[in-house]
N, C-alpha and C positions, 0 to 999 in steps of 0.2 A: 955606129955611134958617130962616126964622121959626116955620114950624109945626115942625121937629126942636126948635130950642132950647124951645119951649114944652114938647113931647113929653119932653125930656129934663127940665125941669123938675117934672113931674108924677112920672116916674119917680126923682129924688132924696127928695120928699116924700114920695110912699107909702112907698118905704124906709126910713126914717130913722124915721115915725112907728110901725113894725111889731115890736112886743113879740117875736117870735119872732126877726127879724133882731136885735132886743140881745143875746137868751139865746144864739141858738147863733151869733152871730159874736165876740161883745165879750166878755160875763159869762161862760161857759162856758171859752174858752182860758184865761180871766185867773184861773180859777178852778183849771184845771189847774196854772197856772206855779207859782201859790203854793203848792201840792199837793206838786208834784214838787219843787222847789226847796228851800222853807222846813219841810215838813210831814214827806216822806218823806227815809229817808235812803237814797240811792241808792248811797253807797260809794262816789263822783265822790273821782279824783286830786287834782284840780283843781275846787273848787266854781266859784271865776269864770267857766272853760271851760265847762262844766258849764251857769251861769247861761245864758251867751251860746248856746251850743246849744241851748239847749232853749227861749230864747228863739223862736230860727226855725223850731224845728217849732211852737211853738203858732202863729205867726204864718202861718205857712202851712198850717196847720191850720183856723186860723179862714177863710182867704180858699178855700180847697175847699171848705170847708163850705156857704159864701154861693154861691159859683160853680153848687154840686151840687143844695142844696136851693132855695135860695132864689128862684131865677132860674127853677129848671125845675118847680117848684111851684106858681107866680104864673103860668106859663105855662096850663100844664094850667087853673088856676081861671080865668081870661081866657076862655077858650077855651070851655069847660064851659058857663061863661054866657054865653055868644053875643057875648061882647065883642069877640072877633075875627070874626066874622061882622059886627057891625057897622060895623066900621074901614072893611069895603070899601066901602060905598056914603058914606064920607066923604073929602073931599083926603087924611088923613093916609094914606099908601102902607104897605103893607106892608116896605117897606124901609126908612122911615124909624122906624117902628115896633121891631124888629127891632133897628137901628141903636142908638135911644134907649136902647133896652133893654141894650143892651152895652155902651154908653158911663156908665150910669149903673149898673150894677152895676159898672165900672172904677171909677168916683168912691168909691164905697163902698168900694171894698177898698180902694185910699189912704187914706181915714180910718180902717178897722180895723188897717192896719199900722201907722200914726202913734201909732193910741192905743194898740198892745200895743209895742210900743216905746219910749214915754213909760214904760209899765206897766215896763218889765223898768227902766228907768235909776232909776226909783222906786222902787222892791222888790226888787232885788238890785245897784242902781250899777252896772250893765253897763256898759263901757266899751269904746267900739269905734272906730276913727280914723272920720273924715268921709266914704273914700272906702266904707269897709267899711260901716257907715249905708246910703250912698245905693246903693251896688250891690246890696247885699241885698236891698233893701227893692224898686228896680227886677228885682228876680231874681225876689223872691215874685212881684210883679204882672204881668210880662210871661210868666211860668210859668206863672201859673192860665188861660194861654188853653186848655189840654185842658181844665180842670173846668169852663170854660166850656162848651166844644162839648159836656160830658159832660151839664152843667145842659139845654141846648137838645134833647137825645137823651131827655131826662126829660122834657122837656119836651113831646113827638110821645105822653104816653101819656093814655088815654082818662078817667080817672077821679082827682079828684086823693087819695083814700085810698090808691089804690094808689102813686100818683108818691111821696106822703110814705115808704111802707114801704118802695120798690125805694130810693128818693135814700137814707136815713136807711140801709139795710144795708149799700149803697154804701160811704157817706159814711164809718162805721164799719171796715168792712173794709179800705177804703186805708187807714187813719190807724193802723192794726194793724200792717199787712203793709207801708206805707210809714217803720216807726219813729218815727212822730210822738211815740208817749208813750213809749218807754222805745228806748234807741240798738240796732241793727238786731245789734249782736255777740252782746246776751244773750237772745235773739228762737231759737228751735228752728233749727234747718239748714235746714229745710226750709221755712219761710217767708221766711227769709232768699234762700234760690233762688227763689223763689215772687215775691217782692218786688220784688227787681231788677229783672223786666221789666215793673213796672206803672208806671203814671207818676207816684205820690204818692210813693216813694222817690227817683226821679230830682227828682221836683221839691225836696223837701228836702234833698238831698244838692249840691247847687246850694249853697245857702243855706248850708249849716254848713262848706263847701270856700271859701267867700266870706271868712268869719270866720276862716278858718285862712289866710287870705292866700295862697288858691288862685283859681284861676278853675276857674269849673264845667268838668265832663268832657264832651265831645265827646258821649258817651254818653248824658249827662242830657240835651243839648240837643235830640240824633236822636230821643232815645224821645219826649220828649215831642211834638217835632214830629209824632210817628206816629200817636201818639194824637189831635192834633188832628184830621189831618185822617180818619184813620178814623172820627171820631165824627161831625163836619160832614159826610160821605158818608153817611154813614148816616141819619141826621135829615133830611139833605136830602131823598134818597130815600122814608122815612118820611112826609115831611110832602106829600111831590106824590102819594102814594098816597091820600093820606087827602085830598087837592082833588081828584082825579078822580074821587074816590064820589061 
């Protein structure tokens, strides 16, 4: 237990010190809202509605992001330079390893959701009851476990130029086809079909059903479970191939 909480300690710091985790988890969402919101005018019915939704896609935007690139980036470079080859001939296990690492990429997304949160009550007075706050906000963070298994999937590949351009096309392409920037109705048909069955819609559509004083759909909950564990089967599989070379 002592060498995890150390382990996990390491992995809060490296995070938090990493210019790239600012840009595309914090500065880059916070950058969109005020974009969408105050900049662009989108022809919203209702701008407050409006605020508040688009609050949760940036929010869940920025916690895929760190899930996708961030995690499975640091993977591949660990790895690359023999850091994970090292671990083995040290106590710390490969599972507490692994562990840390998922525990403290959870820490972080709690503080990106807090602060774009802060960010909307600030910059557009969002106002949302206590229960709608704390459900969302556990909605985002127990939802990012597929970008998790997604990050760890990125994570199994061999060079990290390449991890950076697959995550970042990824990364990209759900935040399109999941409606993060602009709401899924004015999105072509057929991305809207396309959309539905990936998990960055299900995950945001959670989130904006929360705020409309709905509980997420049966739907959202099944997909994403799907993706989880397809992606963990896969990696896993992945990763025992590449210890038996």
């Amino acid at each position: 237990m002592h060498i995890f909480i150390n382990q996990c300690k390491i992995e809060f710091l490296r995070m938090f010190r990493n210019p790239y985790y600012i840009f595309w988890s914090l500065l880059m969402p916070i950058v969109f809202y005020i974009i969408f919101t105050k900049v662009v005018n989108t022809g919203a019915a209702d701008q407050g509605v409006w605020n508040a939704h688009f609050l949760m896609s940036v929010a869940a935007f920025s916690v895929m992001g760190s899930a996708i690139m961030t995690l499975g980036i640091r993977m591949v470079q660990e790895r690359s330079e023999g850091w994970t080859n090292f671990i083995k001939v040290t106590p710390l296990s490969g599972t507490v390893y692994f562990a840390a690492k998922m525990l403290g990429q959870t820490v972080v997304h709690v503080f990106s959701i807090v602060v774009i949160f802060v960010a909307g009550v600030l910059l557009n007075g969002v106002t949302l009851t206590a229960y709608e706050w704390i459900m969302s906000g556990l909605w985002i963070l127990l939802g990012s476990l597929p970008f998790l298994g997604l990050g760890v999937l990125v994570g199994t590949m061999k060079r990290v130029d390449t991890a950076a351009g697959v995550s970042n096309l990824i990364y990209m392409g759900l935040a399109i086809t999941g409606g993060m920037w602009m709401p899924m109705e004015v999105l072509p048909k057929v991305i809207q079909n396309i959309g539905a069955w990936l998990p960055a819609f299900n995950y945001g559509n959670g989130a904006w059903e929360i705020i409309r004083g709905q509980a997420p759909e049966f739907r959202n909950i099944a997909i994403l479970a799907a993706y989880l564990i397809l992606f963990m089967v896969i990696s896993t599989y992945i990763r025992r191939k590449q210890e038996a070379v």
